[in-house]
C-alpha positions in Angstrom: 14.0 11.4 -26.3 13.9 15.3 -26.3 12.6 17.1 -22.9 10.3 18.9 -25.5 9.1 16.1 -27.3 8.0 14.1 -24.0 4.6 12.8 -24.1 2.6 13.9 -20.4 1.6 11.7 -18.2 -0.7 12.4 -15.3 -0.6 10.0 -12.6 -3.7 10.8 -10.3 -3.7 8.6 -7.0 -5.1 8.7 -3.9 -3.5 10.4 -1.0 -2.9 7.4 1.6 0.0 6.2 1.9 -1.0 3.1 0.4 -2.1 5.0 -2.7 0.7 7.3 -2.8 3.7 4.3 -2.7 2.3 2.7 -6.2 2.0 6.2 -7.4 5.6 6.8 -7.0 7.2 3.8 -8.1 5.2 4.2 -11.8 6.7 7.9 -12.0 10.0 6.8 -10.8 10.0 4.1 -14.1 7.9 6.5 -16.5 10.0 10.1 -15.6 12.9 9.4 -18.2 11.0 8.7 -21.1 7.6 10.9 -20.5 7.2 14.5 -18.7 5.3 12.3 -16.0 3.6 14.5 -12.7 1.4 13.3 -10.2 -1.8 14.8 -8.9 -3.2 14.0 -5.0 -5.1 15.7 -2.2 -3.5 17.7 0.5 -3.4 14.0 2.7 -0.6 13.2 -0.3 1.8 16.1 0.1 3.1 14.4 3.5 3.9 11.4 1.1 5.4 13.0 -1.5 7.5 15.6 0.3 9.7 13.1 1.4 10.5 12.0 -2.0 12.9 14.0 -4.0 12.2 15.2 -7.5 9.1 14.6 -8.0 6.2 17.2 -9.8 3.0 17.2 -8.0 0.2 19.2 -7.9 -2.7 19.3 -5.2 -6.7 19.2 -6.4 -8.1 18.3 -3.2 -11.7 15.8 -3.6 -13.9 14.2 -1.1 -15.8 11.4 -1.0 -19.7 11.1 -1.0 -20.0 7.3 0.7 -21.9 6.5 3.4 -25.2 7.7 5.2 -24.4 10.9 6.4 -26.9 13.4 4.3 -24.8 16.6 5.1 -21.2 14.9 4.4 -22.7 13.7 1.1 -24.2 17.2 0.2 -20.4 18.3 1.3 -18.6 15.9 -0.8 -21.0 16.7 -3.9 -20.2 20.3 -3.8 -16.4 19.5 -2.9 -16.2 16.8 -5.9 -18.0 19.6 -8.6 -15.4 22.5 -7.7 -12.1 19.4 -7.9 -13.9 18.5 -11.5 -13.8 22.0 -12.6 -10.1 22.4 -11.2 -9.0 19.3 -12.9 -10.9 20.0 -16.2 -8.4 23.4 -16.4 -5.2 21.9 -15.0 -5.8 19.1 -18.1 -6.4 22.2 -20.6 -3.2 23.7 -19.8 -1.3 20.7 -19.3 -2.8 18.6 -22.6 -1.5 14.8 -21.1 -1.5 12.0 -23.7 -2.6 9.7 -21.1 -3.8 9.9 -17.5 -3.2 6.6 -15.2 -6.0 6.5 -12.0 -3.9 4.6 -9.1 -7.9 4.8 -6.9 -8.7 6.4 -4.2 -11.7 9.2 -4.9 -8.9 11.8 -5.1 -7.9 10.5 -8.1 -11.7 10.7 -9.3 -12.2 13.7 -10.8 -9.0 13.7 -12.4 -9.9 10.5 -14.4 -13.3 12.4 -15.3 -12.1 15.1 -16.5 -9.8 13.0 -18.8 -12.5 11.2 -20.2 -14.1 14.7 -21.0 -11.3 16.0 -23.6 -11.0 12.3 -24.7 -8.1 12.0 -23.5 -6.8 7.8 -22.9 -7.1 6.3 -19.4 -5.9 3.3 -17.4 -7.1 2.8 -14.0 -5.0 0.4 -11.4 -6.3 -1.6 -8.4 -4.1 -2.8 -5.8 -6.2 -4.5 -4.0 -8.8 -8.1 -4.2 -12.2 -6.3 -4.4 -12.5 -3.5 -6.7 -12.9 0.1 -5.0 -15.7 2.4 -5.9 -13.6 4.8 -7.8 -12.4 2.8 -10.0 -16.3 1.0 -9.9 -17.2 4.0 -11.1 -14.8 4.8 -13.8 -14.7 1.5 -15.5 -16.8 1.7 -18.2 -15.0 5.1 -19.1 -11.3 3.7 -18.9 -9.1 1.5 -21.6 -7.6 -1.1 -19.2 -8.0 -2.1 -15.8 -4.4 -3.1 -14.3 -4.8 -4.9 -11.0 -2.7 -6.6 -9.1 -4.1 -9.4 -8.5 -5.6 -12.3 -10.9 -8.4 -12.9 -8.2 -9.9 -9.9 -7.8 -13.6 -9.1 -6.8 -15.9 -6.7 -8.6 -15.1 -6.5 -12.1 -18.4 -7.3 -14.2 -18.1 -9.9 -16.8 -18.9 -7.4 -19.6 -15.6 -5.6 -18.6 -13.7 -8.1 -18.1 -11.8 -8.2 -21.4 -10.0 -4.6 -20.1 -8.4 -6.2 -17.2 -4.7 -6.5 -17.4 -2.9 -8.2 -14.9 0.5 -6.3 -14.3 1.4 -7.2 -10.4 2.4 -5.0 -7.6 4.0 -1.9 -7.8 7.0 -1.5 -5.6 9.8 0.7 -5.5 13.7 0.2 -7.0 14.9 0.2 -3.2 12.0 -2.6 -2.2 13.2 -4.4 -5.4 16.8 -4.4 -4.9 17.0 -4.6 -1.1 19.6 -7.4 0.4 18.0 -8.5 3.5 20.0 -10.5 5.9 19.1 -14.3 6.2 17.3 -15.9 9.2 20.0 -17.6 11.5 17.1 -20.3 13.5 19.2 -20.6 16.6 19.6 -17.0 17.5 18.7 -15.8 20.7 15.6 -13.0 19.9 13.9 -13.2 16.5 13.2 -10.0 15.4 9.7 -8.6 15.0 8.9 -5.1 12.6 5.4 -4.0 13.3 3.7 -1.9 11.0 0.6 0.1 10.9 0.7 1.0 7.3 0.1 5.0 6.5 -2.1 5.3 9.8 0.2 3.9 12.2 -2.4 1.3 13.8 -3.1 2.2 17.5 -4.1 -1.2 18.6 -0.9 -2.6 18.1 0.1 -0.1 20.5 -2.7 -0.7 23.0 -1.9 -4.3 23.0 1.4 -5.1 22.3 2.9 -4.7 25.3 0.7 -6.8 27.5 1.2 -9.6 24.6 4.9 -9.5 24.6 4.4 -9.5 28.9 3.3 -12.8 28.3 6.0 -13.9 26.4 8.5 -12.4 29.0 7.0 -14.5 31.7 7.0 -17.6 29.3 11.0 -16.5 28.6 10.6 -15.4 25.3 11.9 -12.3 24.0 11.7 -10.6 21.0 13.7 -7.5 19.6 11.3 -5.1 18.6 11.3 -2.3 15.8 7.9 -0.8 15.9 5.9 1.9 13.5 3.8 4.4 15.8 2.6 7.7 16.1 4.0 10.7 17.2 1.2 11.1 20.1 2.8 7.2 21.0 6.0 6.8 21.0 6.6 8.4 24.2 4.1 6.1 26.2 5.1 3.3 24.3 9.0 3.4 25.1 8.1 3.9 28.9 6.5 0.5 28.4 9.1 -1.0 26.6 11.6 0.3 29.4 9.7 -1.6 31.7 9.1 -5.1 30.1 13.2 -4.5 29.8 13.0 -4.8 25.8 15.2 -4.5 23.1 13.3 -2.0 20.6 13.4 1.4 18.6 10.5 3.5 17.5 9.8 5.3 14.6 7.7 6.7 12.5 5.9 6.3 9.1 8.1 9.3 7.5 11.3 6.7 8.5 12.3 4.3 5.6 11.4 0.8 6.5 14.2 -0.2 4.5 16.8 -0.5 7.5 14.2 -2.5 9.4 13.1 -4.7 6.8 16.5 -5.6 6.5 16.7 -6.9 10.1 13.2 -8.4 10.5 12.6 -11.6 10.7 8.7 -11.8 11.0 6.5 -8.5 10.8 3.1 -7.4 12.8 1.1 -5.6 10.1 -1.9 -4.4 8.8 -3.4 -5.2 5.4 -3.1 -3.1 3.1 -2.1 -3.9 0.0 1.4 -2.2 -0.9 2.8 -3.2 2.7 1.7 -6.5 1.9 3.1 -6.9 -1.2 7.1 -5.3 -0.1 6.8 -8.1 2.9 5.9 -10.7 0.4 8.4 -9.6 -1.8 11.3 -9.1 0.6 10.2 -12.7 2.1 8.9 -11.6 5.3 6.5 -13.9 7.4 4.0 -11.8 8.6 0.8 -11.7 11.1 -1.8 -10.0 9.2 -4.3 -7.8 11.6 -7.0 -6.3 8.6 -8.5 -2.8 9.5 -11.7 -4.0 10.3 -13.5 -1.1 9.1 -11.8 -1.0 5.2 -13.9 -0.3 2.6 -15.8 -3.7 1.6 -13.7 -5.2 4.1 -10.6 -5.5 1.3 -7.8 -5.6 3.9 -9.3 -8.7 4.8 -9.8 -10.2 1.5 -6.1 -9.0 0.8 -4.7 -11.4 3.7 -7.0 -13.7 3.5 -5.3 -14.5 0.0 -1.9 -14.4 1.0 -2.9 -16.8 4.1 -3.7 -19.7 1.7 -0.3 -19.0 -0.4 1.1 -19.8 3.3 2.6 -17.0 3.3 1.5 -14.9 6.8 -1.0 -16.0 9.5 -4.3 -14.1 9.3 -6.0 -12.7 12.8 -9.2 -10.3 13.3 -8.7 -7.7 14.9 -10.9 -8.5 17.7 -8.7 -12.2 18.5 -6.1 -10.3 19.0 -5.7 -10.5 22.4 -6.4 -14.3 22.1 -4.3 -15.4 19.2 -1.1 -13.2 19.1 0.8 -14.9 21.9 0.2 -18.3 21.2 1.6 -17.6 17.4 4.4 -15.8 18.6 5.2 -18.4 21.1 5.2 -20.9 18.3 7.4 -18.7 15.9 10.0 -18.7 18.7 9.7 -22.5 19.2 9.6 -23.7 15.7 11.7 -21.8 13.6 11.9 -24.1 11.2 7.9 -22.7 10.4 9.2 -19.6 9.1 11.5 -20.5 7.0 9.0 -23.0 5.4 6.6 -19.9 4.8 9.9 -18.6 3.3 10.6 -20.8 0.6 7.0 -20.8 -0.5 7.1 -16.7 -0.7 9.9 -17.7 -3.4 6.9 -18.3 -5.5 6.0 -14.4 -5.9 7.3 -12.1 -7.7 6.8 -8.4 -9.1 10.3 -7.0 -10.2 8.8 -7.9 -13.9 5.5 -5.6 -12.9 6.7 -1.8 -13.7 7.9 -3.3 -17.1 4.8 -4.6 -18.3 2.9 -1.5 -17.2 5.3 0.7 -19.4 5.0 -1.8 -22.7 1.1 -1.4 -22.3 1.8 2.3 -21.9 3.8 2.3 -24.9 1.2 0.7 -26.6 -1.5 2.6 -25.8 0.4 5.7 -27.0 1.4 4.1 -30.1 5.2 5.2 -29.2 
């Protein structure tokens, strides 16, 4: 297909890195065949930048959620200039379709789409459906989601849902990770804190893994944190003589997923979902403050696959050494979770999205 006969594609998304990750892997599939770009808020542009190749353009939103009468006025007046930025950038860039990946950055995008009449499919990653894409469902020709079970969808629009999987990326997909060898002598534990680096797995962490010292467990450690922690947190480590290494959240987990034998994470959805995928036991901590509580619901699912164990944040200090200790003393539990994670997954995902794309373009 001709550069100059390439239909355009706007993908609009969100700009967490939960949002952003989905976001990416749908250009990556839809950039040889379609002039594809990507549209976010300036919370995106720390995603994207560390992705090569890839056209994106910045219409910052806000959101107008929640009880606070002067934020709302705020993101009302925020959300009418982003509508009128959007409604241009779609004039001069005349898309045949427009993809909402949620989040309300992706909002006015979507809005503006539905204004010039121009086709829209809206994804949800996660089990109970945001209030973006809420809003926009009644305007949109399919919902894709992720997940068969999700929460939210009214009856009367149920017949545009289209179940297509998560999205993950070529390098998640195709990654070799090493096998788990039961007798060695330190399992190894990733902890993640998805896009905002989760501080209380820094505040408590170390006084867990204290406990497992004393008890003569050890663990090696390869932990996500912020920049503000790493320092304080490797001082810690120093002292509780552990094997570890920091990094960051602009670091590809790749090389770490590959030597992990259990992860410590949060709940979002696209973190989730590479673990699962990659056949990574995990301890799921939800964000107790997500939106309709949907990191819960997200590992509350994968908890009865048997795939993770599932802890509130506020048990954390009560719970997480006496799993751990268990891990370490019955191996034979994680490979069990293991073999039943062997009944998920999404490399077919990014191909069904671009047949229904295909479709709805009539291409």
């Amino acid at each position: 297909m001709e550069k100059s006969k390439k239909k355009k594609i706007i993908i609009a998304t969100g700009g967490t890195g939960g949002h952003i990750i989905p976001a990416v892997s749908l250009f990556e599939t839809l950039k040889s065949d379609y002039d594809t770009e990507i549209t976010t808020d300036k919370r995106g542009v720390k995603y994207l930048k560390n992705f090569n190749n890839i056209k994106f353009n910045v219409i910052n939103s806000n959101q107008i959620f929640g009880k606070n009468l002067i934020k709302k006025i705020i993101g009302f007046i925020t959300i009418f200039f982003s509508l009128l930025k959007s409604l241009i950038f779609l004039a001069k860039s005349k898309p045949a379709l427009v993809v909402g990946m949620g989040g309300y950055s992706s909002f006015s995008i979507c809005l503006a789409a539905y204004f010039y009449r121009i086709p829209i499919l809206i994804y949800e990653i996660n089990l109970v459906l945001g209030k973006t894409n809420k809003f926009l469902l009644p305007l949109v020709k399919k919902i894709l989601v992720s997940n068969q079970n999700i929460k939210g969808i009214k009856d009367k629009y149920k017949k545009k849902i289209f179940f297509s999987g998560y999205y993950l990326r070529k390098e998640i997909l195709e990654l070799k990770k090493d096998e788990l060898e039961t007798q060695k002598k330190k399992l190894s534990i990733l902890v993640i804190g998805g896009s905002q680096s989760a501080k209380i797995f820094s505040e408590a962490l170390p006084s867990i893994l204290m406990q497992c010292r004393n008890a003569n467990i050890k663990f090696k450690i390869f932990q996500q944190c912020s920049e503000d922690n790493i320092k304080k947190l490797r001082k810690k480590y120093h002292e509780l003589d552990y094997d570890f290494e920091l990094f960051t959240y602009s670091e590809s987990l790749s090389k770490y997923y590959k030597q992990s034998d259990i992860a410590l994470t949060r709940s979002g959805a696209s973190s989730l979902a590479e673990l699962v995928n990659l056949k990574i036991p995990f301890i799921a901590i939800p964000l107790p403050s997500s939106v309709d509580n949907h990191q819960f619901e997200n590992a509350s699912y994968f908890e009865k696959k048997g795939y993770c164990f599932l802890i509130e944040e506020r048990f954390i200090n009560d719970k997480l050494y006496k799993i751990l200790k268990d891990l370490n003393l019955n191996r034979n539990r994680l490979l069990e979770m293991k073999k039943k994670m062997e009944n998920h997954s999404d490399k077919e995902t990014l191909a069904s999205v671009e047949k229904l794309i295909k479709e709805t373009l009539n291409v």
